[in-house]
N, C-alpha and C positions, 0 to 999 in steps of 0.2 A: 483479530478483527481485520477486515478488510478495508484500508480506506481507497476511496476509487480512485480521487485526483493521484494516486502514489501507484494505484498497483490495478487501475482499469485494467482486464483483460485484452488479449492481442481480438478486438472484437468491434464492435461497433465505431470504436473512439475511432478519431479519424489520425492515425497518426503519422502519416505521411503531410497531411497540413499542419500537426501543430511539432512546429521546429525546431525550436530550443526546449530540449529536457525541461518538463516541470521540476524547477527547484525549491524541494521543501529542507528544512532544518530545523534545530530546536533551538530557541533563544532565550537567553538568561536577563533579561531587561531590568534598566535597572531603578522601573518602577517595583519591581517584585523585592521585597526582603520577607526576612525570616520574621521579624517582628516589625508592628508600627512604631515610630519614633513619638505618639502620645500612646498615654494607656488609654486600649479601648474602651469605647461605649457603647451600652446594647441599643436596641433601638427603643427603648422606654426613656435613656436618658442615664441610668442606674449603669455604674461601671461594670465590667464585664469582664468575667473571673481569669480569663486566658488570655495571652496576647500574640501566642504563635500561628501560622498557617494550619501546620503538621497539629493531629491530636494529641495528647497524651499521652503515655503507654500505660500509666499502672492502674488505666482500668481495661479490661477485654471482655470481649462479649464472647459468651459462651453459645446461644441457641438463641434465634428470631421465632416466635411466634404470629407471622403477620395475618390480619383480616385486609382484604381489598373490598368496598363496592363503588365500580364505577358508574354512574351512570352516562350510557351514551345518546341520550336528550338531552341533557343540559349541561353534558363532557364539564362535569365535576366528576368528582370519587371522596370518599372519606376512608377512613380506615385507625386501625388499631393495631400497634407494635405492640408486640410486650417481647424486652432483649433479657434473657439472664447471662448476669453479668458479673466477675467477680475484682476486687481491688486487690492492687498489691501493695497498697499504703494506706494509712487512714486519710481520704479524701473525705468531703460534705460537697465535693462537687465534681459532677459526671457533664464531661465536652462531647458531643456529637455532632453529627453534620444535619443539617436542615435546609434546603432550598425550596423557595418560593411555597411551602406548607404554612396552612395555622392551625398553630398549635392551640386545643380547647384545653387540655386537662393531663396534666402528667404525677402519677403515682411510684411509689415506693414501696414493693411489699418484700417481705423476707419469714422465715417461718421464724419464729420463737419458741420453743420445744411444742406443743401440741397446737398453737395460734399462729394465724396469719396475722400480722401486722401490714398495716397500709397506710400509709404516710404520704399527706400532699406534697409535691415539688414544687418550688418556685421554679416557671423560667425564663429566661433573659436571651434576645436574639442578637446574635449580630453579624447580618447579611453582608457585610464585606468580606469574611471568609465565612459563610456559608456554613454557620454553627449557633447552637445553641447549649445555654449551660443549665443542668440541673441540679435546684440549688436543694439538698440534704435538711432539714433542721438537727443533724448530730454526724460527726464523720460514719462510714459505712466501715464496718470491720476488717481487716486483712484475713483473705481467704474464703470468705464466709462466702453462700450464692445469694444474690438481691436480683430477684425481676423489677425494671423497671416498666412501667405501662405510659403511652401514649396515647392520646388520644387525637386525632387531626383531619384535617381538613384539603381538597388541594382544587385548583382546575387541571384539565389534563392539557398537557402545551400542546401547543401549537408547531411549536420548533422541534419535532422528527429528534428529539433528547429528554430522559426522564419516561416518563408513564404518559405516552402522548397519542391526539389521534389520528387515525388515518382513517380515508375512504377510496370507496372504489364507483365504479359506475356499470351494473350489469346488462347484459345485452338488450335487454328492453328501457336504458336508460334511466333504469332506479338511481339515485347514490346514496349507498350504504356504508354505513360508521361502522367502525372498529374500534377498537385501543390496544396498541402495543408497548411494549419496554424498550429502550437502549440505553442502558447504563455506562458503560465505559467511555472515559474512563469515570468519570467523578459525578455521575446522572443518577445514582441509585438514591442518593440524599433527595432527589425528588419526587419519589415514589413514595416513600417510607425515611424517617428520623434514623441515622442506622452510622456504625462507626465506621465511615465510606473510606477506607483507607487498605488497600490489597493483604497487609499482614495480619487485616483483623479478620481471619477467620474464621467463621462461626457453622455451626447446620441451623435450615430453617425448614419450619413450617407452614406452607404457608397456604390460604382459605380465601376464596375469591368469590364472592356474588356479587348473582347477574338471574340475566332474564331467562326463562324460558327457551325463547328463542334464540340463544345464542350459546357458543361452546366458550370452554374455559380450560386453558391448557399451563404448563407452566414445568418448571425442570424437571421436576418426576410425575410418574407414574395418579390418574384417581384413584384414591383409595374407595371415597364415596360421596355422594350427594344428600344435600337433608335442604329438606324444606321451609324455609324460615318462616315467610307466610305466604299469603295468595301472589303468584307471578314474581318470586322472589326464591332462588334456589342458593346455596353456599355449597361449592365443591372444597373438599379436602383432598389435598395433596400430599402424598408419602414423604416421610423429612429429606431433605438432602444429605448429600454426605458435608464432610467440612468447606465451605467454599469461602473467597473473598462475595464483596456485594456485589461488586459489578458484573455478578455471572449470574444472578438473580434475574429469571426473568418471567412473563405472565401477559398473557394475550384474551381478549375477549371478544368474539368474532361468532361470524357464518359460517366460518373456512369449511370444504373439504378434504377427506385426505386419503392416502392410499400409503402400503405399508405391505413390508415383508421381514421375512428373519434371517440373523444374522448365521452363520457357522453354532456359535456359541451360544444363542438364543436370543440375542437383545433386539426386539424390533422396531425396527427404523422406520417412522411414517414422514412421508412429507406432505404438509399442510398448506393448501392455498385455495385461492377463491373459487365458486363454487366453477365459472365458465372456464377456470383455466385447469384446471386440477388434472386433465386429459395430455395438460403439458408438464406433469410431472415424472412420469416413467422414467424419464434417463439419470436424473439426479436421485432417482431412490437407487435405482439399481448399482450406479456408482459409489452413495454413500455404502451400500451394505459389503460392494466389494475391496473398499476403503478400510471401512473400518475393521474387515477383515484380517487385512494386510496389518495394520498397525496394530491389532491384538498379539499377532503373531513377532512383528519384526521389533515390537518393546517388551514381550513377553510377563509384558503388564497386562492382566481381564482388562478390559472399557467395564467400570466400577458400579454403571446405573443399567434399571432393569430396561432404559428407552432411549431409544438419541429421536426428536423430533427435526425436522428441518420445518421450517415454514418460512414461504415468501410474502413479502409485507407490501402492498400498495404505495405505501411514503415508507423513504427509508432512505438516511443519507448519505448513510457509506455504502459501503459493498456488498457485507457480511459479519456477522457477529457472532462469537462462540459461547453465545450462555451454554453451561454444562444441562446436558439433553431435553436442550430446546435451542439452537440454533438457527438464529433468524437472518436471512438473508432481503436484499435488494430483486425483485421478480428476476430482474433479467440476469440475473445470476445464478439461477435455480431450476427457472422452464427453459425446456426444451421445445418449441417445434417444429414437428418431424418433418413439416412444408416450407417453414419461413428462416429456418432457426441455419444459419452458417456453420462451417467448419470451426471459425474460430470461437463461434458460442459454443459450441462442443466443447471445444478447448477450455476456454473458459470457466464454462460452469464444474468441468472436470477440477482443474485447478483452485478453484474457490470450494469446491464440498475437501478435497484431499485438505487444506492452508485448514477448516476450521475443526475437521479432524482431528487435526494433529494437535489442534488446540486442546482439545480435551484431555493430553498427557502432559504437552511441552506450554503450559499456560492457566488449564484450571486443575490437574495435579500436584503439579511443583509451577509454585505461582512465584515473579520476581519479586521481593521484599520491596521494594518504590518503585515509580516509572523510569525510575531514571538507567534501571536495567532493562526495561523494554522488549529490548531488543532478544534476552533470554526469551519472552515468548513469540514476537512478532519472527527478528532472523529465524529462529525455527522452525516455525511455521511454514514460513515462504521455503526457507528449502528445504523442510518433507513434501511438498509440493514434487520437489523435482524426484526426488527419493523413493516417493509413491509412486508417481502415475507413471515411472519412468517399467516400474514393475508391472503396477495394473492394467496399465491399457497403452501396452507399448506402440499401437499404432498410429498415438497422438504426437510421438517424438517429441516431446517436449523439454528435451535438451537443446535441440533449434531452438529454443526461445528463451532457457535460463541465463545462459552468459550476455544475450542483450540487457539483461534487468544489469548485469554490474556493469556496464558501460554506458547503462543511462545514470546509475548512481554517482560513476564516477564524472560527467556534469556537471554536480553538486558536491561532491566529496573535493574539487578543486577551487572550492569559493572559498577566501578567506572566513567567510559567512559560516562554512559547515560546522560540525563538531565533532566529538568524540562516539563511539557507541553509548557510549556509558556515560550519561553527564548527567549533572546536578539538575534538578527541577525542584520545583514547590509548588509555586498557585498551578489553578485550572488550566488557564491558559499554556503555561509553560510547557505541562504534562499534554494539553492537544497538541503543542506543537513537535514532541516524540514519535505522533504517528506519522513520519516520512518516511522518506528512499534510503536514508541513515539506518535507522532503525531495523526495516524490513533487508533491502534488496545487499547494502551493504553486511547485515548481519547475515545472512543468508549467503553471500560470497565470501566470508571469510569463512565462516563452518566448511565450505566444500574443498576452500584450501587447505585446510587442516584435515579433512578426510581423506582429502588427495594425499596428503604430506604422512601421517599416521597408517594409513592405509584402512577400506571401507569397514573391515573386521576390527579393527582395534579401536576406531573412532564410534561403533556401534555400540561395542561392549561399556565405553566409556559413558556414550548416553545414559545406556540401561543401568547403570550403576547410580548414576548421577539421578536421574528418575527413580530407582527403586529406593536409593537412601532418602532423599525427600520427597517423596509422597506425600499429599495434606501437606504441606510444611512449604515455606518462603525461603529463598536463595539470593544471592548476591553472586558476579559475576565471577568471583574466585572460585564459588563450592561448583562450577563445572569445568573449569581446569583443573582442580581438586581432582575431581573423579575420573579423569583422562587417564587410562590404564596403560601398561606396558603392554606391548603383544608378547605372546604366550610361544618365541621362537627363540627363546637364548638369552630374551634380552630381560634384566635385570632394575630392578627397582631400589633404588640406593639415596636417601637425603631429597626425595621426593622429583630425582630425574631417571630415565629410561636413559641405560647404554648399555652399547653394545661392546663384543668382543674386538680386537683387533684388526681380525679378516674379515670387515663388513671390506663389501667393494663399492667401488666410487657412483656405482650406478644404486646403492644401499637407498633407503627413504632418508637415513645420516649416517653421516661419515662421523664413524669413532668419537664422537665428541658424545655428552650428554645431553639428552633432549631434556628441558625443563618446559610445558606445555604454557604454564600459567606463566612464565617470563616471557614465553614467546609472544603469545596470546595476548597479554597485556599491550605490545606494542602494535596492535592489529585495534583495541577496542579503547586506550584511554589516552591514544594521540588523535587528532583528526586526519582526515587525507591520508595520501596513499605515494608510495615511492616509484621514484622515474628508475628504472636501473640503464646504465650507459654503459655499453657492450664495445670493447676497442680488443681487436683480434691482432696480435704483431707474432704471425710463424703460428706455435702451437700455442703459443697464452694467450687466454681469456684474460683479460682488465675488466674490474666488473667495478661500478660504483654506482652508490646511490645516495639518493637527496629526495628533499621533499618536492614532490609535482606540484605544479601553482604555475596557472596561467599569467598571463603578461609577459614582457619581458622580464629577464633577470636583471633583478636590481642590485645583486650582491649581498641583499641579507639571507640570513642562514635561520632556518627555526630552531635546527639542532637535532631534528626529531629523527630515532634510526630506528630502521625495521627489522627483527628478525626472520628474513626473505626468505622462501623455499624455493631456492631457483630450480627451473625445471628448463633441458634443450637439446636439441634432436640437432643433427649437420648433416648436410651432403651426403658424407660417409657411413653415419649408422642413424636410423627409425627408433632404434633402441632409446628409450626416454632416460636421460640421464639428470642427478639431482645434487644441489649444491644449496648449503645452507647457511646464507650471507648474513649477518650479523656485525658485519666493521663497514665502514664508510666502505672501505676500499677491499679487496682482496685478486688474488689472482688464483685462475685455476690453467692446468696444463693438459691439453689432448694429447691421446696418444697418437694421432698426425694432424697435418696442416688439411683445410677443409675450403670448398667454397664458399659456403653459406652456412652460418648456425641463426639458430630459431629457439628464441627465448620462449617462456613461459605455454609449455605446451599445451595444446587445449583449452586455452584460456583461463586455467585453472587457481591461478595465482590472481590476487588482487593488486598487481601493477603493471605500469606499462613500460616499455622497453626501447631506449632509442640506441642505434647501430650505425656507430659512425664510421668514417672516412668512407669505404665504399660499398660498407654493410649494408644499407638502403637499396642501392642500387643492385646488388645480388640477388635482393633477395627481391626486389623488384624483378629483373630478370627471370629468375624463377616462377613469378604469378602470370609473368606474359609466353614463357617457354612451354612450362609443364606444371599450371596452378593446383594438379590434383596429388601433387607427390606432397601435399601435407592436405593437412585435414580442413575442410570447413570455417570449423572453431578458429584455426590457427589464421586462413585467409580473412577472415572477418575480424582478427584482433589485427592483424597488418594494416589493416586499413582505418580501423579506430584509431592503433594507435599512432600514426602517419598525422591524419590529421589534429591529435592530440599534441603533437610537436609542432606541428605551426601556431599551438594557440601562444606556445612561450618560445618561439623562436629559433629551436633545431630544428627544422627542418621547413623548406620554403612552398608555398602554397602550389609553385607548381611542378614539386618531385612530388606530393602529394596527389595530384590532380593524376599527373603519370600514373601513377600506381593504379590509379583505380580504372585507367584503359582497358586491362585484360577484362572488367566485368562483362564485355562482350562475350564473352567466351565463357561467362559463366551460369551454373543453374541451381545453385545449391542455394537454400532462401537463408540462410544465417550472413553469408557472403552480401548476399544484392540487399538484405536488407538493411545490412549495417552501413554498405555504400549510400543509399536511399539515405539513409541519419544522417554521413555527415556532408550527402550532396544538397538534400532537398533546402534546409536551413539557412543556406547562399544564398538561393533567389529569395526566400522570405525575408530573409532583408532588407533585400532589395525591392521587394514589393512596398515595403514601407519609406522608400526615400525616391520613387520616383526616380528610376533608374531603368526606365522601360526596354531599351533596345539590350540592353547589355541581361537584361531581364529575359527578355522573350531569349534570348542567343542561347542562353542558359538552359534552358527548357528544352531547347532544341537538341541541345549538346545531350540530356539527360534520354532523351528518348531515340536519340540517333544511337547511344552507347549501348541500350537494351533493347532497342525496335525488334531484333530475331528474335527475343524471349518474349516479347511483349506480340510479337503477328503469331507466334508459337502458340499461344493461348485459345484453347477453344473456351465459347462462352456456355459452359457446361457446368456442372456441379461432379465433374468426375475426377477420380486419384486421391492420393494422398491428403490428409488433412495439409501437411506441411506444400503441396502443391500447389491445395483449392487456397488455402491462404497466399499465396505469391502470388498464382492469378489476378485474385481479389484488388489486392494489393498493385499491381503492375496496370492492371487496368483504370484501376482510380485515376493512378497515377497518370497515364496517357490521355484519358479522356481530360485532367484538370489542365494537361499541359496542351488541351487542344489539339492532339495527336488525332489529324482528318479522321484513320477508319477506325478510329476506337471510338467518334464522337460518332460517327454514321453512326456504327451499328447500336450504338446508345439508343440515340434518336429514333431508329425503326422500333426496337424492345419499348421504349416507352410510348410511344405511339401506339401498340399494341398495346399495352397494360393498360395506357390508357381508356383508348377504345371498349376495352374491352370494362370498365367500369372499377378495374381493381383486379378484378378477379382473373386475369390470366397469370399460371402462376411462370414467373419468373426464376430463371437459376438463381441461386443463392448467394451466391458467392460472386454475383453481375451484379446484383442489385445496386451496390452503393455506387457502381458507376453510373447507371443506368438513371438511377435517381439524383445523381451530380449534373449531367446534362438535360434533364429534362426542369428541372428547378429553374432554370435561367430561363423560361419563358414564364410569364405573368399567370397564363392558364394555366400552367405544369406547375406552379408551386401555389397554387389556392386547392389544384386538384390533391398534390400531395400533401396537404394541412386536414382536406375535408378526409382523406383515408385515415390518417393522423387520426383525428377523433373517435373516427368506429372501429379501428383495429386493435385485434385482443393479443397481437404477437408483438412481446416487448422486441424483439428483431427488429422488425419492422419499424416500430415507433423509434427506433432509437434513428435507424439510419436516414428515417423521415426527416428527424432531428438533424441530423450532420446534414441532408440535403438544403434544407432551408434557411441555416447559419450558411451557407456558402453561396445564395443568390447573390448578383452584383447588384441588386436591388435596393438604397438608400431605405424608402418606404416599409419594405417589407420585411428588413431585419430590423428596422425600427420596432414595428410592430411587436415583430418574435418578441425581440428582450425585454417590451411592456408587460406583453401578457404571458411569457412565461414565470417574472419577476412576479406578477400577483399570486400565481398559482394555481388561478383556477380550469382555464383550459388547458393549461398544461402545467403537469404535476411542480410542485417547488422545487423538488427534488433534484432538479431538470435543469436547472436555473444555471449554477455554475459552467455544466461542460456548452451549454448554448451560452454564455458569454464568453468562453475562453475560445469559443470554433470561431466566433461573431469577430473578437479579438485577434484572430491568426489570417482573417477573410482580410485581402485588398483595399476591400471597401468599405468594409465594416469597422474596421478597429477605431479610426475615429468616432464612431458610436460609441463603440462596449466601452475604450474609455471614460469618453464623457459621459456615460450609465455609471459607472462606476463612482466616481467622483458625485454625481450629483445624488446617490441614493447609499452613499457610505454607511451614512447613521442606521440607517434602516436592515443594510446588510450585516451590520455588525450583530444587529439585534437576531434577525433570524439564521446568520451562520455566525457561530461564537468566534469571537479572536482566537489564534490558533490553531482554529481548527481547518483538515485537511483541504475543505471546503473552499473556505477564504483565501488559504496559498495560492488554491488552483487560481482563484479569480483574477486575484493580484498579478501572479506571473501570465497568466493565459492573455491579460488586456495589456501588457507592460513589457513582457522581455523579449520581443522582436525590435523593440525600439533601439535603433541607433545611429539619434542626432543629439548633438547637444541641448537644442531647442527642448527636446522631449524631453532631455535629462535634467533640465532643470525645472520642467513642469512635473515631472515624475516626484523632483524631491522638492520642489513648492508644494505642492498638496500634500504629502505625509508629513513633512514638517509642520503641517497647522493643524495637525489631528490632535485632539488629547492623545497626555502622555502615553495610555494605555493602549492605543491603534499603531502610533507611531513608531515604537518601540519592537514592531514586531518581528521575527527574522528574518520573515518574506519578503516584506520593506525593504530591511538591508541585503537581501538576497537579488530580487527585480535590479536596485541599485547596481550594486558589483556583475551585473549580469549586463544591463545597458554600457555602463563603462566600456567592461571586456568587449561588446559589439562595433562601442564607436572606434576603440583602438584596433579591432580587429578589421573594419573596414578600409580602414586608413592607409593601416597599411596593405592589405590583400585584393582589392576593386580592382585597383589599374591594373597588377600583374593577371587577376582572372580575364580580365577585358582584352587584355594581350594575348594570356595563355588561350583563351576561345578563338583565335583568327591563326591561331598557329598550325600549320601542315600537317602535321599529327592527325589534328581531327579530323583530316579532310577524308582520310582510307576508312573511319566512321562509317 
């Protein structure tokens, strides 16, 4: 799955405004236990046979037979389960999940040598864990198969989760219903009564009517259609293979679609409304040479005879990998070829590759609970870079991988964060799994150990790991399990890889034993991530590490040690050399003395690195001498990690501030844009404390430092994807920072578009500036709400969207967050990133908070607690803040929420994030207010 607030594409979002890394995590609360402290009761009153979250085990379901008919006039639906199921104890009572269904009639049949036997069930509900028990008149026999039959009833939600519906609005202004599925993680129990638990495996079959008028699509293949009665049709669906629930999925719609075939046969259609279907072409053609690639590079068939994509009108995440029907967010999927950016290229490239991958690394070999996750999400996210880095090399989208682990690690330094691997149970808990933990951080430790292993050995291991569980659930040991030796000498001995002797010191290791799963454990079931302190005396390396944690150092110790894969290049040799640190402390010996050594090459390593006594400065030296004698990657982690030492106090704000001088001189977008993160963030601060003059100086410094790369900009859609994205990017940025000819030439282009009713078309990759400065007149943002409404390019609508969260206009973002919050003129869907833009705005955020606080209750109901939705909101209205004032209004209001709001990780995440701003102003204002009037700047 894709969730947005965690893994938006480098695309519409505006992320030059929103400044402090969205931080999401997973929180273990301690309204959550494993059991209630009374025995429960159903909701008749009648005690109630279970009292744990988790089900049972010793009953499984074998094969669903589901009927769906929804009706979409009166968005009800009814339907009929029948699960065969078998006990591996004598029970008289079967637990299942059930939300918000009623239940008419539940049976029990089993054959009897030539007779069906059919037995009423009692059942008993009990909606605080979202289960129902079926109660036996005689235990069920060990082994034997028993169908049990449902019978039920539901509405279809409202809440974009479960069997819910959506509409659209066609070019003559019709609005047409649909109903779609998103199950994951724990939404299938509203569909259908079903054992919503990922290790319960089962095949289904499953039979959907509907009208006439409408199509009927679902993971496999139509077998056939039959006629129930007049204006009433039932489509049968071919079974699945073994799947969890939550990849169960079934859509009833208008949609059109268009489709081609795979190398291997399997054809790929992608489904969407009937006006936009024109903007499907680039995401089919991509899916087919995606899934190509991954036929080949897991040397796994893709198991089903169809992979569907469709984009879904309402839809809260990103993207979702039901196995072959994969439902996506529109603007995640159309492409168009007039309106649609480089980085929706990007984008949409990267979200068809993440749910790809899903169909081996997630509905193949699925995690045994949520609480390993991260086995399908970190996966996911980096075949992303693994794929497209093959398929469509001209999107580079290694420029943009190592940004995701330097936003994780934002959050990977909160006391707040956690493990890869943590415990979960209720609903909530497991929403709160979908973050930058989970994805971006799992995703950068796999690359360090491909890096470390080498790409063939790390590949093999996959496929091994895949091929032995297929159909089948895993825990995070049975993939360091399957982590192979390379096939060059080296040896498998008591479950480590070693080598000979004469490995040399430049080796992937030095003569010791690789044990993957010891190592690997220290990467997924501590949190955070290691500082290593680099002190050079003649030819020895002093290398030490400790755990990174902002603030100052207080002297406590967590204890926690990493098995590091040091990676470093000097002065003297390019040659990548490798070292693998395991004790607090160790020393390594060059074979000469050097000016400059450079830790963790390529960014490839998941820690950051500080270079003491004059290490800073050398290597500072170096980015202002001759910045291209390392790579990219390597100048864009100097600069992270610079200012990642001023947040705990090696290193002072204004050796940092130095450092990032040479970006005059620079063009490489991994570089400026990583400066961009940790310059923009300053004045947003500042924006919120009324710090004007030292504010605007700020702004000035940023665009005097890039002004060459920024007047270098033609307002064109031509070059590099990695180009037209910096443009994009550099221009926003000039025209928000009021940069005179970036706001001209604004002004003239929206004058023109205006004039011209809409229809002149505009470069692509201008637009979000163009539509930045034309919103701050009254005219120009009623203009851009009325295109808003008739435009059919999710592009466009989106950046409409970020134009109109960024008026200085009281009134009119008033407005937005009314009527986007209803839903009706603009989609609900919509809601979160225009309050977190509305939130990051000058003017606004005193709004979006007080939205926030006064419409809590209401938000909780339509984005669940935990889910990615709600972080975003939380942090998007809250973590710019730092004053005290706010920080005790920040935790007056969560402290008076029920337990169940207040508890949530975000809460304590916003919290430790305000703290970290007030301390971090306090001490860093005056020296930036200083360091801005210093000589330096003046050769700018």
């Amino acid at each position: 799955m894709i969730s947005l607030s965690v893994k938006w594409p480098l695309g519409t979002t505006p992320f030059l405004l929103s400044s402090l890394s969205i931080l999401l995590t997973v929180s273990t609360p301690s309204w959550c236990q494993s059991r209630d402290t009374t025995s429960p009761r159903s909701s008749n009153g009648s005690p109630f046979p279970w009292d744990k979250i988790r089900l049972p085990e010793h009953i499984s379901p074998v094969h669903y037979d589901l009927m769906i008919h929804a009706n979409l006039t009166t968005l009800t639906f009814e339907g009929t389960t029948q699960i065969e199921i078998t006990a591996g104890q004598p029970t008289s009572t079967i637990i299942l999940h059930s939300h918000h269904l009623r239940v008419s009639q539940a049976t029990l049949k089993r054959n009897v040598g030539e007779r069906l036997t059919a037995e009423p069930l009692r059942v008993l509900e009990y909606p605080p864990h979202e289960q129902i028990a079926l109660l036996a008149p005689e235990p069920l026999a060990v082994g034997l198969p028993y169908t049990v039959v449902i019978d039920y009833s539901g509405a279809l939600s409202e809440h974009l989760n479960g069997f819910y519906k959506s509409t659209y609005r066609t070019k003559e202004g019709e609005v047409r219903v649909l109903a779609s599925t998103h199950f994951e993680p724990t939404a299938a129990r509203m569909a259908f009564p079903c054992f919503d638990e990922p290790a319960f495996k089962a095949n289904f079959s499953i039979k959907i009517r509907r009208e006439p008028r409408h199509l009927a699509i679902s993971n496999m293949p139509l077998v056939k259609s039959v006629t129930v009665s007049e204006g009433l049709i039932e489509d049968h669906f071919d079974v699945t293979v073994k799947m969890s629930t939550y990849l169960v999925a079934f859509i009833i719609s208008d949609f059109k679609s268009v489709s081609k075939m795979t190398k291997s046969g399997i054809k790929v259609s992608v489904y969407a409304v009937p006006d936009k279907i024109h903007q499907a072409d680039y995401a089919l053609d991509a899916a087919v040479t995606l899934l190509d690639f991954y036929e080949d590079y897991f040397s796994i068939p893709y198991p089903l005879p169809k992979q569907d994509l469709a984009a879904i009108p309402d839809f809260e995440v990103g993207a979702m990998e039901n196995w072959g029907l994969i439902t996506y967010r529109e603007s995640l999927l159309l492409f168009d070829a007039e309106k649609s950016s480089a980085s929706n290229k990007l984008g949409i490239t990267l979200t068809v590759s993440h749910e790809l991958a899903h169909q081996w690394f997630g509905n193949l070999v699925t995690m045994e609970w949520w609480n390993d996750l991260w086995l399908n999400e970190g996966f996911a996210k980096f075949m992303e870079f693994v794929s497209v880095t093959v398929t469509h090399p001209e999107l580079k989208v290694e420029d943009y991988f190592f940004g995701k682990c330097f936003n994780v690690m934002e959050v990977d330094a909160l006391n707040s964060s956690h493990p890869v691997s943590t415990a979960v149970e209720n609903s909530a808990q497991i929403r709160e799994m979908f973050d930058e933990v989970s994805y971006e951080k799992g995703a950068c430790i796999l690359n360090m150990l491909r890096d470390y292993l080498s790409a063939d050995v790390f590949k093999s291991g996959i496929v091994q790991y895949l091929q032995k569980y297929s159909y089948k659930n895993t825990k995070n040991e049975d993939l360091w399990n399957s982590m192979i030796c390379p096939a060059d000498g080296t040896q498998r001995m008591d479950g480590f890889c070693s080598r000979s002797s004469h490995s040399s010191s430049s080796s992937h290791w030095r003569q010791e034993g690789l044990d993957v799963k010891t190592m690997m454990n220290t990467w997924t079931l501590q949190k955070g991530f290691p500082l290593i302190t680099i002190t050079v005396r003649g030819r020895n390396v002093h290398m030490k590490q400790e755990h990174y944690r902002k603030g100052p150092d207080d002297g406590s110790e967590t204890g926690y040690l990493w098995h590091v894969p040091l990676t470093f290049i000097t002065s003297k040799s390019d040659s990548v050399q490798r070292f693998l640190l395991k004790t607090k402390t160790d020393v390594l010996i060059l074979p000469e003395e050097v000016e400059w050594i450079k830790f963790n090459v390529g960014m490839n390593g998941y820690y950051i690195v500080h270079y003491e006594d004059d290490g800073w400065d050398s290597l500072s030296g170096l980015l202002r001498g001759a910045h291209t004698t390392i790579s990219s990657n390597d100048r864009a982690s100097l600069i992270n990690n610079a200012f990642q030492l001023v947040s705990n106090g090696k290193l002072s704000i204004e050796k940092a501030l130095d450092l990032t001088l040479y970006l005059k001189h620079e063009t490489e977008i991994m570089p400026v844009f990583q400066g961009l993160n940790e310059l923009i963030p300053m004045y947003k601060l500042m924006e919120k404390r009324d710090m004007k003059e030292v504010e605007n100086q700020f702004k000035a410094f940023l665009t005097r430092l890039l002004r060459d790369l920024i007047d270098n900009q033609t307002w064109t859609d031509e070059g590099s994807v990695s180009q037209r994205m910096l443009r994009s990017r550099l221009l926003l940025l000039a025209c928000v920072c009021k940069y005179p000819p970036c706001v001209r030439r604004a002004e003239a282009y929206f004058r023109q578009w205006k004039e011209a009713g809409g229809n002149f078309s505009l470069p692509t990759d201008v637009t979000l500036a163009v539509f930045a400065v034309g919103v701050q007149n009254p005219d120009g943002w009623d203009f851009l709400y009325s295109k808003y409404q008739s435009s059919l390019s999710n592009t466009e609508k989106n950046e409409i969207e970020f134009a109109l969260s960024i008026s200085q206009n009281k009134e009119k973002l008033q407005w937005l967050l009314d009527e986007s919050f209803k839903g009706d003129k603009i989609k609900l869907q919509e809601f979160p990133r225009i309050l977190s833009a509305v939130g990051r705005n000058p003017v606004g955020y005193p709004l979006a908070w007080q939205f926030l606080r006064e419409n809590w209750d209401t938000l909780i109901q339509k984005f669940e607690p935990g889910s990615s939705s709600l972080t975003s909101m939380v942090m998007g209205t809250t973590s710019q803040f730092s004053t005290r004032a706010r920080l005790e209004e920040v935790k007056g209001f969560f402290s008076s929420l029920k337990e169940n709001s207040s508890q949530l990780r975000c809460i304590q995440q916003t919290i430790e994030t305000i703290e970290e701003n007030i301390r971090w102003m306090d001490k860093n204002f005056e020296k930036i207010r200083v360091w801005l009037q210093s000589e330096k700047l003046v050769l700018l």
